[in-house]
N, C-alpha and C positions, 0 to 999 in steps of 0.2 A: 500121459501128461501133455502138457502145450506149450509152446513158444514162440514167441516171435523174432523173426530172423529179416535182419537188415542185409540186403545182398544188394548191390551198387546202387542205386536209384528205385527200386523194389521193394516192397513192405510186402515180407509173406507169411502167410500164419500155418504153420504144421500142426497140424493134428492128431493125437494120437487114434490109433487103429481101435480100439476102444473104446466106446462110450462114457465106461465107467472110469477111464484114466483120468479125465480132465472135467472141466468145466464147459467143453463144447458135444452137446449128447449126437450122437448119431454121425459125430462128423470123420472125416479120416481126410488122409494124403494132407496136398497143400495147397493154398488159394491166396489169390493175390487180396492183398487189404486196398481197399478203397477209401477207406475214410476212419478216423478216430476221435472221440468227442470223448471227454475225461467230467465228470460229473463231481465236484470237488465235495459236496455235501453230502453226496450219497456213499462215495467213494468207490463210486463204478466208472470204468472203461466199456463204453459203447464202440462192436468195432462191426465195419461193414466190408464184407470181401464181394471179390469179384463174379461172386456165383449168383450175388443178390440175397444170402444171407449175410441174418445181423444178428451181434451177440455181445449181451451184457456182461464183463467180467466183474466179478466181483468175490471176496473169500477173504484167506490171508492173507495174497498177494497185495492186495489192494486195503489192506487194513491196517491200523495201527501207528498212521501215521501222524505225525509231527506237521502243524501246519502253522504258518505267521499270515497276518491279510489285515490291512487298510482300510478303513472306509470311506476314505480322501484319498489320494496320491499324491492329489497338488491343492493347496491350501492359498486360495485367493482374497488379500488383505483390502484388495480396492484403495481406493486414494484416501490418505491419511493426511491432514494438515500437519505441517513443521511442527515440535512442541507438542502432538498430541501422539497417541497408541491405539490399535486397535486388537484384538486378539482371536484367533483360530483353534481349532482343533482338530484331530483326526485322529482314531479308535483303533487301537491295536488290539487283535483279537486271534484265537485261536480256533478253528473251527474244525481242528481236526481230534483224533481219539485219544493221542498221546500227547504230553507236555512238552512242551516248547521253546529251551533253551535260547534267550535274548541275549547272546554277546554282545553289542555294541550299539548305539546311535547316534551318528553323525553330530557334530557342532553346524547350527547352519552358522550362516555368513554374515556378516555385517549390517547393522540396522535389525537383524530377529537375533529372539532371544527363547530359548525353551525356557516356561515357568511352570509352579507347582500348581498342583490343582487337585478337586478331592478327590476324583477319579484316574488319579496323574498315575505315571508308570514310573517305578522308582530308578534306581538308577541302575545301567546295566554293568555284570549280569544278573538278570533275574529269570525267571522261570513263569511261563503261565500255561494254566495248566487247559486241559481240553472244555471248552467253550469258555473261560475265560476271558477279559481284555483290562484293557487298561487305555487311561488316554492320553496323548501327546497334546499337549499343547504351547503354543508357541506366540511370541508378543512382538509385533512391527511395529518400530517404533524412526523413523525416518529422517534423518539429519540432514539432507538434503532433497530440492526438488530432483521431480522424475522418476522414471521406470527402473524397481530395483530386485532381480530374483537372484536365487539359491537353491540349492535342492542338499541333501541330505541321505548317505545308507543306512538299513538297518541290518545288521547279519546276522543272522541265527541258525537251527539245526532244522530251520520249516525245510521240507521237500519242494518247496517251491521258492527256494534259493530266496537270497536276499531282497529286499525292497530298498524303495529308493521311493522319498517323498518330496515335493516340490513346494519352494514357498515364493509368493510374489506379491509385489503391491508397489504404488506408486506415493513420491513424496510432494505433497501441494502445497504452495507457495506464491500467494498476491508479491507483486516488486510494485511499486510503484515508481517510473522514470521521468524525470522531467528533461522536458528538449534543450532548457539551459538553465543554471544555478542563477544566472546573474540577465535577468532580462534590460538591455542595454539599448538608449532610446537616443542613445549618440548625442553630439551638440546641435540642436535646433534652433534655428531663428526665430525671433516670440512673429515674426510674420507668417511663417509657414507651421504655426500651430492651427488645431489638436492635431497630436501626430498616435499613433496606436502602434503596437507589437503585438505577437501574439506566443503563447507558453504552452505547449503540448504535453497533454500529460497521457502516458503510455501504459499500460499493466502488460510487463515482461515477463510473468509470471505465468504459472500452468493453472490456478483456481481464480475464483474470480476476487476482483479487486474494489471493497465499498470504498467512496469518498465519503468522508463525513463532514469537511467543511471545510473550507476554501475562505481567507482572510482577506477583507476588503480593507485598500488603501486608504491614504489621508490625501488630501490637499496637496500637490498638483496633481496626482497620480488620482485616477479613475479606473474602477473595474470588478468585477470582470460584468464589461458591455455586453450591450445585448447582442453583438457580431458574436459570440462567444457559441462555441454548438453543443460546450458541457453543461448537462443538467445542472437549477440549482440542485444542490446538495440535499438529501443525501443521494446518494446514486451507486449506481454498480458500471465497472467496464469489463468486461468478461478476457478470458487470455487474448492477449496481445490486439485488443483495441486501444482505440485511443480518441482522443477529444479535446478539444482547444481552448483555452482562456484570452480574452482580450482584452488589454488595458491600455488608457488611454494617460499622458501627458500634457498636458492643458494650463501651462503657468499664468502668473499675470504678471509675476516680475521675474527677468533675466536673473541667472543663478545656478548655481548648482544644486540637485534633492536624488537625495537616495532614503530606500526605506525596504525591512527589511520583513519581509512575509513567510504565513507556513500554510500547509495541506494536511490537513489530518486526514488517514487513511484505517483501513485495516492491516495494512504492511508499516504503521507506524506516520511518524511526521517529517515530510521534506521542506523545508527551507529554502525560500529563496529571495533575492530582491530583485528592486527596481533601480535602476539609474538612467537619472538624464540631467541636460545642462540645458538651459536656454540662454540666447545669445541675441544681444539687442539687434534690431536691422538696421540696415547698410542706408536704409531708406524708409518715406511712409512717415508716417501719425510718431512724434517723441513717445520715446519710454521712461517715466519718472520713478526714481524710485526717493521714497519718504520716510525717514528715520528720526525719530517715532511715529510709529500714525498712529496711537493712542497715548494718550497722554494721563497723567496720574498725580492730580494733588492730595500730597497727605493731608490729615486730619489735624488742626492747628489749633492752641488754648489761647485765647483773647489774649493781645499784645504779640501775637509772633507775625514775623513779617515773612512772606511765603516768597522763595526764590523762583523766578520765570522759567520757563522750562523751552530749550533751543532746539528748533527741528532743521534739520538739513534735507533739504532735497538734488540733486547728484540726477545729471540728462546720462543715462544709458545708452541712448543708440536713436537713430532716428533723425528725420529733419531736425531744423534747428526751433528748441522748443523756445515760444515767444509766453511769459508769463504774464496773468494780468494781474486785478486786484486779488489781494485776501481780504476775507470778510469771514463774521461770524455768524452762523446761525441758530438757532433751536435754542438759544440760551433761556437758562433758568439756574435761580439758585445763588446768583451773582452776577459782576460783570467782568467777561471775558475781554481782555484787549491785547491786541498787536499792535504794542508800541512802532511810533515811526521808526523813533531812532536806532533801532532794534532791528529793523525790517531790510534788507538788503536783495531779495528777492521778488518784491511786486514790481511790474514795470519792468520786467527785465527780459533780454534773450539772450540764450545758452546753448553753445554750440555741443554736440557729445564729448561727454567727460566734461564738461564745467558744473561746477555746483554752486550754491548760494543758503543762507539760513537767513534764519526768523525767529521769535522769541513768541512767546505766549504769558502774559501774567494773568492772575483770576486775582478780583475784590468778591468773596466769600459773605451774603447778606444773611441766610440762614441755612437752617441742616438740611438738606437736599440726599435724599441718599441716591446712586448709580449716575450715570452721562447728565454731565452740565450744559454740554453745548458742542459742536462742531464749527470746525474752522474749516473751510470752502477755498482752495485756492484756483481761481482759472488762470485755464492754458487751453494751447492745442495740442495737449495730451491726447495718447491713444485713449486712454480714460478716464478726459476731464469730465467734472472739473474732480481733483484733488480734493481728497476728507481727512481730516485729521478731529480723532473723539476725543472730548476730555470728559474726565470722569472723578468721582471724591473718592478716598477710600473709604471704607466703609460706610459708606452712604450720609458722612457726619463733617458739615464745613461750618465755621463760624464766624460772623460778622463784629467785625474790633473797628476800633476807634481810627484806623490807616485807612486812608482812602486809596492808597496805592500801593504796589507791592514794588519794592525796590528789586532792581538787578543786584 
């Protein structure tokens, strides 16, 4: 017969004196092993001794075994968007002579999930039998960004000991960050206007980030300028780029505005505003501001006497404004008049913070529909001369028997 004998650091094979004892013909005594190669499908041991013979074992020894084998070890899910799943398998199989007792398989870890399939291995213990398989398969499902693995045993009675299979993948996720909520344009003097800020918008995220549309302001607020380096829309920022919006503030009357904007994304919609104050100057051209600057007579049935409508004007900031005439022009539809006695404002200079009014009546001759006429007042406004629009509602005025319209 034969065997082999482990003696400290030494692999040596004895032989028996006989040909016919063993599996090694002609051979005797004992020889150092050089080398061993295990052929799992054949179920032979290739062994090479020190003499420079080689010899295939193979019989009983070598038969009859019990074998478990993978066709994946590590089952790679690749990046997975938040919200979505991907799924893997790997082939449990039996490629040995005998059946193959499956004690157990591991729970993987957190984010996978073993699910059924038609080829699925059911649950252990179960038995498969010689060529044999069944399939593992497993469902990444990722609830957070980034790089997320597990591995998993299998134990059974294979002669080639337990397995162990590996699961990994990554969770992808656009953020889209803005450099501030509240883009903030401070108090600016209307002399040191257009003034600009600028809103950085970031993709903190590990997948890439579409913009789908970016909301344009109103009146004073401007944007996004063409100083701006973000594409229009739609566009992509890839992880952790980033790109600028520029918006400008631009009044014509001193005041406070704010106003309140969003970004549509593929990470959803962010929200943000604008705030600024303008502040009349210290000096320079007057700032006037006019309350109403359009003016609105209703629609009146023959015999009604239409009450005059009072405009204030209020110096803001600036030299001192020196007022001239009011006059009207573009009129149609009627006649528009700025009574004297009414008038307290032409002729006049106003130092900041003084204000003055004036009246407006309309004689209505027929239906005119939209703007009757404009009233012009000069000054040395920043931006004289002064307009005030009057206009009918509904496009429908009517001419009566009054030649005037009383206060």
């Amino acid at each position: 017969m034969s065997r082999l004998i482990l003696a400290g650091a030494a692999l040596t094979l004895a032989c028996a004196a006989s040909a016919s004892n063993g599996p090694f013909p002609g051979s005797h005594g004992v020889e150092d092993v050089t080398g061993l190669s295990w052929d799992p499908e054949a179920g032979i041991l290739h062994v090479a001794t020190g003499s420079g013979r080689a010899f295939a074992l193979s019989g009983p020894e070598f038969e009859g075994a019990a074998r478990a084998r993978l066709s994946e070890t590590s089952l790679d899910f690749g990046g997975v968007d938040l919200g979505n799943e991907a799924v893997n398998s790997s082939l449990l199989s039996n490629p040995g002579s005998l059946a193959v007792e499956i004690s157990t398989i591991g729970e993987p870890g957190a984010d996978f999930f073993r699910i059924a399939s038609e080829q699925g291995c059911p649950q252990p213990p179960f038995q498969l039998g010689s060529g044999q398989s069944c399939e593992l398969s497993y469902r990444f499902e990722p609830t957070s960004p980034g790089a997320t693995d597990t591995s998993l045993s299998i134990t059974s009675d294979s002669i080639d000991g337990d397995l162990e299979l590996s699961l990994s993948g990554t969770g992808l996720q656009a953020v889209l960050a803005l450099s501030t909520g509240q883009l903030d344009f401070g108090a600016v003097t209307m002399d040191a206007i257009p003034v600009t800020r600028e809103l950085t918008l970031t993709n903190t995220g590990n997948t890439d980030l579409a913009i789908n549309s970016v909301e344009s302001p109103a009146a004073p607020f401007a944007g996004p300028t063409e100083a701006s380096d973000c594409a229009e829309p739609p566009l992509v920022l890839a992880p952790e780029s980033s790109c600028s919006l520029v918006y400008e503030f631009a009044p014509e009357q001193p005041g406070t505005f704010a106003q309140g904007l969003a970004i549509g994304s593929s990470a959803g919609t962010r929200a943000f505003s604008l705030l600024a104050q303008a502040l009349p100057p210290s000096s320079g051209a007057p700032f006037v501001s006019i309350e109403p600057s359009r003016v609105v007579f209703d629609i009146v049935a023959p015999g009604t006497v239409l009450d005059s409508e009072l405009i204030l004007l209020e110096h803001l900031g600036g030299d001192p404004l020196e007022i001239g005439d009011i006059v009207v022009v573009q009129q149609s539809g009627g006649q528009l008049q700025v009574p004297g006695d009414s008038d307290f404002c032409s002729q006049r200079s106003l130092s900041p913070g003084q204000s003055c009014a004036f009246r407006v009546r309309l004689i209505p001759d027929q239906t005119v529909p939209g703007p009757l006429a404009e009233v012009e007042i000069e000054s040395n406004a920043a931006d004289a001369p002064l307009r005030i629009t009057v206009v009918g509602s509904q496009g429908a005025l009517f001419r009566d028997r009054f030649e005037a319209i009383m206060d």
